[in-house]
DOTIBA-267293 format. One line per 2 residues: their letters; for each residue x, y, z of N, C-alpha, C. Coordinates in steps of 0.1 Angstrom, whole numbers, plus 5000, padded with zeros to 4 digits. Example, Ala and Ser with C-alpha at 12.3 -4.5 7.8 and 13.67 -1.06 7.14 Angstrom:
2
as) 5132/4943/5078/5123/4955/5078/5132/4967/5078  5128/4978/5071/5137/4989/5071/5129/5000/5079
END
This chain:
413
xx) 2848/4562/0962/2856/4567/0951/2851/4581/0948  2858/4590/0946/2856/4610/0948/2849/4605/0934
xx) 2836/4616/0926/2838/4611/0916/2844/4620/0901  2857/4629/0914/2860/4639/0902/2872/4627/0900
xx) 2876/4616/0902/2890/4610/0902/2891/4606/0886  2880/4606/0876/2882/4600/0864/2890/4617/0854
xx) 2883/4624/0857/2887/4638/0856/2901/4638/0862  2904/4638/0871/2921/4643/0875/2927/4631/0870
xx) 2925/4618/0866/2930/4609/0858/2934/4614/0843  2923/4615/0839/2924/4623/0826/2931/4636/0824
xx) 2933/4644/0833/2941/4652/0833/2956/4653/0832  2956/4642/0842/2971/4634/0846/2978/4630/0831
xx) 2969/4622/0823/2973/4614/0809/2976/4625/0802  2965/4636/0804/2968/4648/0792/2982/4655/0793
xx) 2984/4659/0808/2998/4664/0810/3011/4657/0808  3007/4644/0811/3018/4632/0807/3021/4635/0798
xx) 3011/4637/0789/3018/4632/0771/3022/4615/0772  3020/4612/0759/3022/4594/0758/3039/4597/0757
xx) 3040/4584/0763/3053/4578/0764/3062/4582/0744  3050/4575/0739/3053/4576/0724/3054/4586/0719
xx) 3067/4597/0715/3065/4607/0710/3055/4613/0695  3055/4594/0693/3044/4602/0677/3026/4604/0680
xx) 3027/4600/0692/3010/4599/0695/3010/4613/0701  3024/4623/0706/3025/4631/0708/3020/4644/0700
xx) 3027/4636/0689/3028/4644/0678/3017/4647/0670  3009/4637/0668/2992/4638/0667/2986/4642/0675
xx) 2986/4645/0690/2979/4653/0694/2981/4663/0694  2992/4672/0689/2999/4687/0689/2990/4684/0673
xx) 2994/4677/0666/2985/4680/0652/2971/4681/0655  2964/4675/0660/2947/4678/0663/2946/4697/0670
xx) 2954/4697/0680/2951/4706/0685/2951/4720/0679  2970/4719/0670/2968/4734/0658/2952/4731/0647
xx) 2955/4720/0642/2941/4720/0633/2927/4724/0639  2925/4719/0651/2915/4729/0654/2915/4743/0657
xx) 2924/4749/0665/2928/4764/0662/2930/4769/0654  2932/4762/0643/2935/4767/0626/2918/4770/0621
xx) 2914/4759/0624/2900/4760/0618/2893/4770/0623  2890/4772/0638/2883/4779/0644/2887/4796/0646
xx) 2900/4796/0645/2903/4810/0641/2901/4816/0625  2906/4810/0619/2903/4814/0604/2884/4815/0601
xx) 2880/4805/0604/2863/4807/0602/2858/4815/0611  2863/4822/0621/2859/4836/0631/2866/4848/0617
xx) 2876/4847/0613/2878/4859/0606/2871/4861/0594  2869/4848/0590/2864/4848/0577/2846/4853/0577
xx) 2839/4847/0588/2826/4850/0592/2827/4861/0599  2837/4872/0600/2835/4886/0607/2842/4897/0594
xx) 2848/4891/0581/2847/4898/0566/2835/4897/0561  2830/4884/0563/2814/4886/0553/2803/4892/0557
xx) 2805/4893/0570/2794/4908/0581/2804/4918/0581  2813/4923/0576/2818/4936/0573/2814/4938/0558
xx) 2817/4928/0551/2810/4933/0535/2797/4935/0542  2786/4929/0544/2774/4930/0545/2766/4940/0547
xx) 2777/4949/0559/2772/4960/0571/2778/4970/0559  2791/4969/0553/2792/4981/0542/2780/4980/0531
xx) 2776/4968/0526/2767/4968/0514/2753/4982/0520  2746/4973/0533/2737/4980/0535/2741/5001/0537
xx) 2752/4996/0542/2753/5014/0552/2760/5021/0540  2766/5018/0532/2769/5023/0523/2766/5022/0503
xx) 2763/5011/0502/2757/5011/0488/2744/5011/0489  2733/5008/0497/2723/5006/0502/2719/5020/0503
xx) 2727/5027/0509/2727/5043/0512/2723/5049/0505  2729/5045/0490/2732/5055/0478/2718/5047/0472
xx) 2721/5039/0467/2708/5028/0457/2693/5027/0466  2687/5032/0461/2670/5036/0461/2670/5021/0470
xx) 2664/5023/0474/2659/5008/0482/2643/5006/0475  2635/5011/0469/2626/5011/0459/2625/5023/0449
xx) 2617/5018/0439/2615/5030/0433/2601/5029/0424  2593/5042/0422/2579/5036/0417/2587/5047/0400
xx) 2581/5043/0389/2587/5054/0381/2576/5050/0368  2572/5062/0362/2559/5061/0353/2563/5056/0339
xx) 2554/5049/0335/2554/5042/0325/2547/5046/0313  2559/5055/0305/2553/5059/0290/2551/5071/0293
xx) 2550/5078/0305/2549/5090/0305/2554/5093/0320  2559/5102/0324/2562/5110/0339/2552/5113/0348
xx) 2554/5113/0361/2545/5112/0373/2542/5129/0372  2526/5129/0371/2527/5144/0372/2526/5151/0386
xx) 2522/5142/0397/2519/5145/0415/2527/5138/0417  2538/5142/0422/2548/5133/0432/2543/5134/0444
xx) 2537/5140/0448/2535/5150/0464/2520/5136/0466  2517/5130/0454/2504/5121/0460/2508/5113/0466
xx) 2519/5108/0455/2527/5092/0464/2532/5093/0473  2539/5107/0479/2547/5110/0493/2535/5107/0504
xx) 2527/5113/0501/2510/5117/0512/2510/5099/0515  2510/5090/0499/2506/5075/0502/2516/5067/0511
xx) 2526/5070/0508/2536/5062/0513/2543/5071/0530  2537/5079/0534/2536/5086/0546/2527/5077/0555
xx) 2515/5070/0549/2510/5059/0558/2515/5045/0559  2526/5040/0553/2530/5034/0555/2542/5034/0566
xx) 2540/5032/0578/2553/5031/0587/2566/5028/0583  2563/5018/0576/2578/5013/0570/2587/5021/0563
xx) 2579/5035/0553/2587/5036/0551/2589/5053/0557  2604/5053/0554/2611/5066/0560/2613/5077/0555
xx) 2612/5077/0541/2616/5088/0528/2612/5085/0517  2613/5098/0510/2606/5095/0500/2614/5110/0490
xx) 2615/5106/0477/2623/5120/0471/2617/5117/0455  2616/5129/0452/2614/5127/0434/2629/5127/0431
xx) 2627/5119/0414/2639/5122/0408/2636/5123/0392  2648/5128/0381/2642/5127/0374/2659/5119/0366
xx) 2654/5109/0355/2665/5103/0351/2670/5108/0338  2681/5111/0332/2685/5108/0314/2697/5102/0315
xx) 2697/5090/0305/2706/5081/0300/2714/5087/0288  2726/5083/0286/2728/5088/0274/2744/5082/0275
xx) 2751/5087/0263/2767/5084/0263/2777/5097/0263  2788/5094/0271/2800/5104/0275/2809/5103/0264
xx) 2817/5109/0259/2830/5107/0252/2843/5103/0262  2852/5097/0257/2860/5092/0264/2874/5092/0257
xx) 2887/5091/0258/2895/5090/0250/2897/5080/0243  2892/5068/0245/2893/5056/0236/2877/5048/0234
xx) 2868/5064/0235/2855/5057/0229/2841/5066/0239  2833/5057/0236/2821/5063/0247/2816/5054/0259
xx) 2819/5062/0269/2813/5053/0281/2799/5059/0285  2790/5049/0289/2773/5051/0296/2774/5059/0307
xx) 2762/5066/0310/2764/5076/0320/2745/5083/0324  2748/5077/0333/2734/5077/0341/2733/5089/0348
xx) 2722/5103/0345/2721/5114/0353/2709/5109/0361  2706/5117/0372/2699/5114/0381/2702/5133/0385
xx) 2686/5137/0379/2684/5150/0389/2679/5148/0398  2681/5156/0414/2680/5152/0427/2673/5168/0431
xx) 2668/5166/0443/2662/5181/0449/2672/5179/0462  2677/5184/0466/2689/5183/0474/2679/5184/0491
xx) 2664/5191/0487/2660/5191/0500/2649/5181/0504  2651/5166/0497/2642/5158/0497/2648/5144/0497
xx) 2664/5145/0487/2670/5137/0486/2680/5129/0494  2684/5136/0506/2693/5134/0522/2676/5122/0528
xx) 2663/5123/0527/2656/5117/0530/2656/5102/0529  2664/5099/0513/2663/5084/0507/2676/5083/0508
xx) 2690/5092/0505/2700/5089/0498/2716/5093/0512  2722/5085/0514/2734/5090/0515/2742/5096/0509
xx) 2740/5103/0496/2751/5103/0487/2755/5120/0491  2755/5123/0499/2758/5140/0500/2771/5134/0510
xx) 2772/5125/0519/2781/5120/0525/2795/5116/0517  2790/5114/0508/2810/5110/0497/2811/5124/0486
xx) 2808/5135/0492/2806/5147/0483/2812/5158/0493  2821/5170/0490/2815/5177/0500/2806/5186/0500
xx) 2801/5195/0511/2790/5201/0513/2789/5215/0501  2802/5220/0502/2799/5229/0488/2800/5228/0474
xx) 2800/5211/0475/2797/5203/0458/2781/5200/0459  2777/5197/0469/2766/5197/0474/2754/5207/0472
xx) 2758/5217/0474/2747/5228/0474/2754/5231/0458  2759/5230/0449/2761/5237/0438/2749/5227/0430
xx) 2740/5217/0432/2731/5211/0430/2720/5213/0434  2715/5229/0444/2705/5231/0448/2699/5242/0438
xx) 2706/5249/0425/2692/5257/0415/2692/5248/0404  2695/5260/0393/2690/5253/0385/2700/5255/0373
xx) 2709/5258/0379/2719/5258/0365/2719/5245/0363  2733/5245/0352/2740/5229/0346/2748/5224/0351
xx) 2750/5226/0364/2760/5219/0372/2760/5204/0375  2771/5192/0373/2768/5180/0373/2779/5175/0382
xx) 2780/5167/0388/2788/5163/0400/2789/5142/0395  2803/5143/0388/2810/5129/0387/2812/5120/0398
xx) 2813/5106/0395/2821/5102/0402/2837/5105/0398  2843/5099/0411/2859/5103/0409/2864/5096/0396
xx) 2862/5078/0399/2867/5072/0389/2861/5080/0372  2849/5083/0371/2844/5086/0359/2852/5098/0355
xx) 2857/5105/0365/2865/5120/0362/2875/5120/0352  2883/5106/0360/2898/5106/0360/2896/5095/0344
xx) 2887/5087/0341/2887/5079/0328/2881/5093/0316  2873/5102/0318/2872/5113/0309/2884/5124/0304
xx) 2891/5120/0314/2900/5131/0316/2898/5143/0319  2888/5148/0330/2883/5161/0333/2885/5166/0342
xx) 2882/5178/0348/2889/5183/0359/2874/5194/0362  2878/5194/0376/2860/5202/0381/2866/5218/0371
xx) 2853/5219/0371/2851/5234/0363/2853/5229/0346  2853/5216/0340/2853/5217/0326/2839/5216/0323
xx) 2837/5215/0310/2826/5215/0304/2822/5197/0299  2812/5188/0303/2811/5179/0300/2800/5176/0286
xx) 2804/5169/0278/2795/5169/0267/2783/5155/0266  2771/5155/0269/2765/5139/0265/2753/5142/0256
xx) 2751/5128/0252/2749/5123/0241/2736/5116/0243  2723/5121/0242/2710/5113/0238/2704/5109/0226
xx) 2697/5097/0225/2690/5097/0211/2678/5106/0212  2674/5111/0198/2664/5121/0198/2651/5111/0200
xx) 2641/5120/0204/2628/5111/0205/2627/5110/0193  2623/5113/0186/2616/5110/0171/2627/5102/0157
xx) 2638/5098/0168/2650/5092/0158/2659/5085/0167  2660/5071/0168/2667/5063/0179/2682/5066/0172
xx) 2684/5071/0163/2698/5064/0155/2708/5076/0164  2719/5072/0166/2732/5078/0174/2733/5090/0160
xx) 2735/5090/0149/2735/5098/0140/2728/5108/0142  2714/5109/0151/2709/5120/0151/2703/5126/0168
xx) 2716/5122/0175/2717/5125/0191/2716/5136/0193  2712/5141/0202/2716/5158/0208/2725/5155/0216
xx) 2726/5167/0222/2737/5171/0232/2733/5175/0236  2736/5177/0252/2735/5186/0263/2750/5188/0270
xx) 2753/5197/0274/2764/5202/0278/2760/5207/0296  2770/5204/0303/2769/5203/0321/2785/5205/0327
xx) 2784/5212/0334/2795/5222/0340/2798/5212/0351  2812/5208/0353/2812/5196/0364/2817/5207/0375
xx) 2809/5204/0382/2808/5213/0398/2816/5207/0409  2818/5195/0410/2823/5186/0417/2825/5172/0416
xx) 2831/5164/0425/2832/5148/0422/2826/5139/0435  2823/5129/0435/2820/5120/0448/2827/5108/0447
xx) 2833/5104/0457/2839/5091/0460/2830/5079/0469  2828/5069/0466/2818/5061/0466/2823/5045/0462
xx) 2833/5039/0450/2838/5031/0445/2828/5021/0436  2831/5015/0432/2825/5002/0425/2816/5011/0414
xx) 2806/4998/0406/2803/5005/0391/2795/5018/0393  2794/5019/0405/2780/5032/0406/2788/5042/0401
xx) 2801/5046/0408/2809/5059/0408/2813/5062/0390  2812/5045/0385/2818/5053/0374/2803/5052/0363
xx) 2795/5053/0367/2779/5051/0357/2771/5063/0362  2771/5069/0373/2761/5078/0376/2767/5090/0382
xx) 2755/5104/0380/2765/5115/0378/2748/5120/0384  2752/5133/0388/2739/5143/0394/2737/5157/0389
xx) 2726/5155/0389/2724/5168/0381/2712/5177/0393  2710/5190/0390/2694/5196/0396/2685/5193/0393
xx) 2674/5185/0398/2664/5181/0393/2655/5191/0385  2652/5204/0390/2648/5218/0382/2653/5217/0372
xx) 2668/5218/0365/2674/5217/0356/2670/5207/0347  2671/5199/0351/2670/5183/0344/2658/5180/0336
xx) 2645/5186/0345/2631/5190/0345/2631/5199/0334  2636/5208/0335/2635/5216/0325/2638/5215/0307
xx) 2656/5208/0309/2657/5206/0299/2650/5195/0294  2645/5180/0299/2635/5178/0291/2621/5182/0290
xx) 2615/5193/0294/2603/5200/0293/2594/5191/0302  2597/5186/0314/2588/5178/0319/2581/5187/0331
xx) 2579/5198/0332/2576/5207/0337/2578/5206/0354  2564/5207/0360/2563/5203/0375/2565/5186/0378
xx) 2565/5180/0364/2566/5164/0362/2578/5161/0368  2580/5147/0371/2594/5136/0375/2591/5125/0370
xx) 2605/5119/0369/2608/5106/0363/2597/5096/0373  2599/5101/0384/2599/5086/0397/2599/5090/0411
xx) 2599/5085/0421/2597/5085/0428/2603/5078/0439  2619/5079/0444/2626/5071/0455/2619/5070/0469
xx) 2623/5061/0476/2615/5055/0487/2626/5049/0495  2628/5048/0509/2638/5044/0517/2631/5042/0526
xx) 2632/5026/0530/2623/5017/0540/2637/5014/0552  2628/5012/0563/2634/5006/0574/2640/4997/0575
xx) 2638/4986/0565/2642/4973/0570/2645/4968/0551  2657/4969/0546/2661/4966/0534/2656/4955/0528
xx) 2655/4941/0535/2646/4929/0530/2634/4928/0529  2626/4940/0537/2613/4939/0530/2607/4951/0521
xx) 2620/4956/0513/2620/4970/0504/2612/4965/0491  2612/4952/0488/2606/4948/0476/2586/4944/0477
xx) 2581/4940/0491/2573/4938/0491/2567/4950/0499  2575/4963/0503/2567/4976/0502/2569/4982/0495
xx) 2576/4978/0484/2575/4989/0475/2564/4985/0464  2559/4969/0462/2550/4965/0459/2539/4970/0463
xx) 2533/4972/0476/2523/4975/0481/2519/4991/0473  2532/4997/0481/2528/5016/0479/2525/5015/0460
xx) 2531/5009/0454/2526/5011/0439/2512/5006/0434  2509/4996/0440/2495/4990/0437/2484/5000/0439
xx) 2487/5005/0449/2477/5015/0461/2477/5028/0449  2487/5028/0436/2485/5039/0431/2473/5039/0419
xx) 2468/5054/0412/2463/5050/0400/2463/5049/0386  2480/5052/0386/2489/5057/0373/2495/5042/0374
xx) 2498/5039/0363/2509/5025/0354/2523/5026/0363  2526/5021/0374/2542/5024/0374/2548/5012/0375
xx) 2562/5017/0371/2571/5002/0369/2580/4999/0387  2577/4993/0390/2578/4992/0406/2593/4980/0409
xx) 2604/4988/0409/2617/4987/0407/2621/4987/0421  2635/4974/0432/2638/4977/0440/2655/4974/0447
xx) 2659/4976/0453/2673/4973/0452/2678/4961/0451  2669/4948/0453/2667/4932/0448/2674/4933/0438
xx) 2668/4938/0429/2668/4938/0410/2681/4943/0406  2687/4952/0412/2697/4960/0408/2710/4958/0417
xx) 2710/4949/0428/2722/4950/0437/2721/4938/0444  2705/4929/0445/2707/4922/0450/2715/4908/0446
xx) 2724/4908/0436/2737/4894/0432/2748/4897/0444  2748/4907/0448/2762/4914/0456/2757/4908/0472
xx) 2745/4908/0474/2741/4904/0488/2738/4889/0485  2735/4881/0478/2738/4864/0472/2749/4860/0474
xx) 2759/4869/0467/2774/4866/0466/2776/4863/0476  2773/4873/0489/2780/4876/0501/2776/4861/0512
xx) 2763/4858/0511/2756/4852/0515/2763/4836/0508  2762/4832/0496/2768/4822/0493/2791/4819/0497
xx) 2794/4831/0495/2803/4824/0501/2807/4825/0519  2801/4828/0523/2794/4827/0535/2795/4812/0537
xx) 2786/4808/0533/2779/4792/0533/2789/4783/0532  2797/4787/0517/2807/4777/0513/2820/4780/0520
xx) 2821/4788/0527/2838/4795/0531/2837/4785/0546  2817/4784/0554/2818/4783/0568/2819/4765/0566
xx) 2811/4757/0552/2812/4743/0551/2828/4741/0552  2837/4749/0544/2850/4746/0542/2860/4744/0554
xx) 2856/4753/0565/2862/4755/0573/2857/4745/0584  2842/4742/0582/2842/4734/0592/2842/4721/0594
xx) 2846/4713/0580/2851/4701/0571/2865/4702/0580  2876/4712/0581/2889/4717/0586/2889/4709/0598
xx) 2879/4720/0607/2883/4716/0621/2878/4700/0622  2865/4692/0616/2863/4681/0612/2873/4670/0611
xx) 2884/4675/0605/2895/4666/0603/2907/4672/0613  2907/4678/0618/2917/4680/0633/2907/4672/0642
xx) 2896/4673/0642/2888/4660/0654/2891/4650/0650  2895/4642/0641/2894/4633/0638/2910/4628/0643
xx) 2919/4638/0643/2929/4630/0645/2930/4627/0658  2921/4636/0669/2919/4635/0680/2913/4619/0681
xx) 2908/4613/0672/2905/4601/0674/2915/4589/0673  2919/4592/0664/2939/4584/0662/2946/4585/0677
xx) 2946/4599/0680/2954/4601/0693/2947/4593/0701  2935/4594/0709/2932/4585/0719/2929/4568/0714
xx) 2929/4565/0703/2930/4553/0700/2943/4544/0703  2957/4556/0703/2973/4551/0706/2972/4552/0718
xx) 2962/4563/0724/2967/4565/0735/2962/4553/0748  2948/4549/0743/2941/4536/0747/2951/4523/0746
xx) 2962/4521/0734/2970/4509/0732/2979/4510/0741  2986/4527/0746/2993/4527/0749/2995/4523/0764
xx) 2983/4528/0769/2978/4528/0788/2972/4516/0788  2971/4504/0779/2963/4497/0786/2966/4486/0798
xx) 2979/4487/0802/2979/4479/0817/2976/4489/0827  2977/4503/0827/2973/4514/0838/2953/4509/0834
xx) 2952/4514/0821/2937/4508/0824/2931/4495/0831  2938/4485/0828/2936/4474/0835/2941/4474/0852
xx) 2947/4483/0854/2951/4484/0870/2938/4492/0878  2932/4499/0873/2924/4512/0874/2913/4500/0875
xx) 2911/4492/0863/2895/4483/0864/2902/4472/0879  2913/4470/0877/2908/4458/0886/2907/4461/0900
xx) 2912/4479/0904/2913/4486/0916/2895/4490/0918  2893/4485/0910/2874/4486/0909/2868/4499/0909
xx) 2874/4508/0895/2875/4519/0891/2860/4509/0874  2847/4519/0876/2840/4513/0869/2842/4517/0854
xx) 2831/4513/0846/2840/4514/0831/2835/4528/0825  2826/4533/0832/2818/4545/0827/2829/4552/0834
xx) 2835/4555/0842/2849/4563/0845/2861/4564/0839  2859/4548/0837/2870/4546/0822/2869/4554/0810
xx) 2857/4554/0808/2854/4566/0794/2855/4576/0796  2852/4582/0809/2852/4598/0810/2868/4597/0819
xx) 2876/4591/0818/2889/4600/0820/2898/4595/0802  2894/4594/0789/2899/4593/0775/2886/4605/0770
xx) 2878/4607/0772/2867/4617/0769/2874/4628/0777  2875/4631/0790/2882/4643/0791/2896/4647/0784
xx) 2906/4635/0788/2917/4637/0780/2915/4642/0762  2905/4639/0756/2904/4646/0746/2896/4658/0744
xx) 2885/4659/0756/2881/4671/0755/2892/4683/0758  2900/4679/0764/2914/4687/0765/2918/4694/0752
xx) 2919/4683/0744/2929/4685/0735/2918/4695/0722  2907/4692/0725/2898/4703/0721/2893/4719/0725
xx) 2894/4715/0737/2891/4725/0748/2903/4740/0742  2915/4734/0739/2927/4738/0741/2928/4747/0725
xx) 2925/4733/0721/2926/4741/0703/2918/4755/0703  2905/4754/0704/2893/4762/0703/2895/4774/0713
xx) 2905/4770/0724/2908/4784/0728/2916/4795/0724  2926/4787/0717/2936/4798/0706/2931/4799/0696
xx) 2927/4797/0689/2918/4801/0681/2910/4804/0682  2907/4806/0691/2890/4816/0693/2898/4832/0696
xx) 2909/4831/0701/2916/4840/0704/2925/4848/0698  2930/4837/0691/2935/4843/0678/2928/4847/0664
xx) 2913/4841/0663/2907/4843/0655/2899/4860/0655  2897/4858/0670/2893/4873/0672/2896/4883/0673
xx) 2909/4885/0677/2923/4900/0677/2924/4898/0661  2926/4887/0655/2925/4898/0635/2917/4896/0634
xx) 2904/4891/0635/2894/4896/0632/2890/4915/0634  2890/4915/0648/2892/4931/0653/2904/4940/0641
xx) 2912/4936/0641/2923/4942/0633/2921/4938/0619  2917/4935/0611/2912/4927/0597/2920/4939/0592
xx) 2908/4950/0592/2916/4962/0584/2925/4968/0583  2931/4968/0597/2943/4977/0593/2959/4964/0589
xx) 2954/4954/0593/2963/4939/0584/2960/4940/0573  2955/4941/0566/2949/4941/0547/2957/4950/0547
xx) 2950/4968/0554/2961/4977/0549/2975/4973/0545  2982/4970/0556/2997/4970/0559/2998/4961/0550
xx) 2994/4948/0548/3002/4939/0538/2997/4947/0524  2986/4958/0520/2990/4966/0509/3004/4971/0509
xx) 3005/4980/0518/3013/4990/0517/3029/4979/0514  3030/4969/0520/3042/4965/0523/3047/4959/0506
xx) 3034/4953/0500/3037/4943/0489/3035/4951/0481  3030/4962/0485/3023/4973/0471/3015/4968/0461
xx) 3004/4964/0466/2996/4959/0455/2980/4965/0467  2968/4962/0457/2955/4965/0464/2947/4956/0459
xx) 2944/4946/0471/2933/4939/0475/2919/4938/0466  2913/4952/0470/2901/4954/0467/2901/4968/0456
xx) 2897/4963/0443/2901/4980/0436/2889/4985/0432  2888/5000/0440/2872/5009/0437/2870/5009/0426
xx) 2876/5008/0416/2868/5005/0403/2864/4992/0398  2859/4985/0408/2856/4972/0409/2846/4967/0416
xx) 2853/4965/0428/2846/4965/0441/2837/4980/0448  2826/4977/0456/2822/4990/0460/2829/4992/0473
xx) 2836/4988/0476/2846/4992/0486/2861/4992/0484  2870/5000/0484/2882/4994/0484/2893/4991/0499
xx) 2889/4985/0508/2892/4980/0518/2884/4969/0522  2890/4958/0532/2884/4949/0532/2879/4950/0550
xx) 2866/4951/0550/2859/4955/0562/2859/4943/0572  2854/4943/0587/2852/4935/0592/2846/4938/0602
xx) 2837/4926/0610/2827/4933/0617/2822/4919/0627  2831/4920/0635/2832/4908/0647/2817/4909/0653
xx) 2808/4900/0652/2795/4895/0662/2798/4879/0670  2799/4887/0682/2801/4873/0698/2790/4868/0692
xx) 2780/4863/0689/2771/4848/0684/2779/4840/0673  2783/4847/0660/2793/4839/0659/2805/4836/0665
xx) 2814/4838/0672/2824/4835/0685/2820/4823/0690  2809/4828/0696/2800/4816/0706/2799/4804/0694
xx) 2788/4803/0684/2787/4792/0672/2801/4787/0669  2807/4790/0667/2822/4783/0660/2829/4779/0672
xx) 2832/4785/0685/2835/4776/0693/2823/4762/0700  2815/4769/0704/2808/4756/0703/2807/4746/0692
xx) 2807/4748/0679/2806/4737/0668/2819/4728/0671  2834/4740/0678/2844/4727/0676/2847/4720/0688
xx) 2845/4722/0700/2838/4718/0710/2828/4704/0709  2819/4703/0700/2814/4693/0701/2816/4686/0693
xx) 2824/4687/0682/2832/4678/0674/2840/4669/0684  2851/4678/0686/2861/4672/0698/2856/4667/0707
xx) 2842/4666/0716/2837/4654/0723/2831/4646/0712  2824/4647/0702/2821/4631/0695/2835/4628/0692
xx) 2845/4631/0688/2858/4626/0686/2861/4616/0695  2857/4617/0710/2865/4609/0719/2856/4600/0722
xx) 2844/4597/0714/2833/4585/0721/2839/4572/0716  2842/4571/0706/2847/4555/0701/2862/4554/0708
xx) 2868/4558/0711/2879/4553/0713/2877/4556/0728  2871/4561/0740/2866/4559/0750/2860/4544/0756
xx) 2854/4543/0745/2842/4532/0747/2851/4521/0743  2863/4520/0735/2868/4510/0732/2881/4507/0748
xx) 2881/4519/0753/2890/4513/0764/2885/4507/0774  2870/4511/0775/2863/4498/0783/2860/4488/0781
xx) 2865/4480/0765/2866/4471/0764/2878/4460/0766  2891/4467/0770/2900/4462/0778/2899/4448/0790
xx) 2903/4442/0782/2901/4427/0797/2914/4429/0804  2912/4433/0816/2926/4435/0823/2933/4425/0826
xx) 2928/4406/0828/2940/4400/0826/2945/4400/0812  2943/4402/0805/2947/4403/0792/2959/4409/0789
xx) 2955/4425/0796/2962/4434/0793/2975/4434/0805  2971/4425/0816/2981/4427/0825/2994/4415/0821
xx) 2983/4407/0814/2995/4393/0808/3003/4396/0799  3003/4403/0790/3015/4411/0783/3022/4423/0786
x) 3019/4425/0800/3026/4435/0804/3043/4432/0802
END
């Protein structure tokens, strides 16, 4: 006996289709349910590595990936910590900054607003943020006037327009009370587009300037730092601050961004359980199907045993006929999972444009498009996971066709 004949048996049944059109019909239901599952959890696992790859390349960009910053008083050598953190391989850059907090006026009140003076020839070292700017908003941040560069959203909620005068609002040192704030006044030079809370909380100023106006002379706030490898920004930025001999408060993008890479990560988790509970229950009907399909063949089965066809052949031609029905699912949807995956974004687009509504809104989200970012290891994982569902699917109702007594089955023929 050949011993591919339980295979071309099982092929035979698969192309047959059962006599019964409802066992039919369950197997057409197993098979969309697995290509339902298996394509949808390829898309969905190639948005949450598009968020991921935007978090790092782009909020990651902008947001310090550490920061060392003096405690009670300003760093008066910045140039020591650059020297220290220069022996560290890890990391890449390194830039002073100097910070003031304070409040904006707004038309229905006051919103917060975080300056950040930058040295424009230190700060391309740590920061992407010259990239959502252009180049001659850019350099209007290299002396030392009052030039300050918004975000877009923060522009458009002030109601300002580049070349106005911006007015903010600090408490005095020697008097916490809003009653007795100064002012500083800053010439908006430009805007950056960027989205989510950053664009509408932080604004740039000259660090010379910044320095100046609060009298912190050759002094800085702090000290940014941009490491190679973003997951271990916390435990070098740990290191380079210990190794110092000033008080500093040793801050890193964990603390300040890391809920957004949790988020991403937990529904991850829960989106891939969900989906693969999905294709779980399309295997499962695959077990219904070969269970009718075992009631249905059992005098062919019994003709097969008594033509002295053994029983372990018997299982592998109902094991292939359902690896079929698996085989099959997982290839349209691996296929169809993958072309919108590839296309994610310009589908989101269009069903914007069509329904007129927006998905993702930059005053919300730090992106307003929904990214995507297809990796073949997951391809490979999600078809293999439904793949091997679909053969444990076909073991019990395999194993039950070789429990067939063929006079049995031949006496009620």
């Amino acid at each position: 006996m050949s011993k591919w004949l339980p295979l071309t048996i099982g092929w035979r049944f698969f192309r047959a289709r059962q006599s019964n059109g409802f066992i039919g019909f369950i197997s057409f239901a197993s098979t969309a349910g697995i290509a339902l599952g298996v394509g949808v959890l390829i898309v969905v696992l190639s948005a949450m590595n598009g968020f991921e790859k935007e978090l790092q390349d782009r909020l990651l960009g902008v947001v310090s990936h550490g920061e060392l910053v003096g405690v009670n008083q300003p760093i008066a050598d910045w140039h020591e910590i650059a020297q220290s953190a220069a022996k560290i391989p890890q990391i890449t850059g390194t830039a002073p900054f100097v910070r003031l907090q304070g409040l904006v006026q707004k038309p229905d009140g006051f919103q917060g607003l975080v300056v950040n003076g930058v040295d424009i020839e230190y700060e391309s070292d740590v920061s992407s943020i010259a990239d959502y700017m252009s180049a001659e908003t850019w350099q209007t941040l290299a002396g030392d006037e009052n030039n300050i560069v918004l975000g877009r959203s923060l522009l458009t909620k002030l109601g300002l327009k580049v070349g106005d005068t911006l007015a903010m609002y600090t408490p005095d040192a020697n008097n916490r009370k809003l009653t007795s704030a100064k002012s500083h006044r800053f010439v908006v030079s430009g805007v950056y587009t960027l989205g989510g809370e950053i664009e509408s909380t932080q604004a740039y100023v000259s660090l010379d300037y910044l320095a100046d106006l609060l009298e912190l002379g050759s002094a800085v706030s702090g000290v940014r730092i941009q490491v190679n490898n973003v997951f271990h920004a916390a435990s070098i930025t740990r290191d380079l601050g210990f190794a110092q001999e000033q008080y500093l408060y040793i801050n890193d993008w964990t603390r300040s961004q890391g809920h957004l890479y949790q988020d991403i990560q937990l529904v991850r988790l829960v989106m891939y359980l969900v989906l693969a509970l999905v294709i779980a229950v399309a295997c499962f009907n695959i077990v219904s199907t070969l269970v009718m399909a075992v009631r249905d063949k059992a005098s062919e089965i019994a003709i097969l045993m008594t033509m002295g066809l053994h029983r372990g052949a018997i299982m592998a031609i109902f094991i292939m006929q359902g690896a079929l029905n698996g085989l099959m699912g997982c290839s349209i949807g691996g296929v169809l999972g993958v072309v919108v995956a590839y296309y994610l974004s310009d589908i989101a687009s269009g069903i914007e444009q069509l329904l007129g509504i927006q998905l993702l809104a930059s005053d919300i989200y730090f992106i307003d498009f929904l990214p995507s970012q297809l990796h073949a290891q997951d391809v490979v994982l999600v078809l293999v996971m439904g793949l091997v569902m679909s053969l444990v699917a076909t073991i019990y109702p395999a194993w039950k066709a070789t429990k067939i007594a063929p006079a049995t089955a031949l006496a009620g023929r």
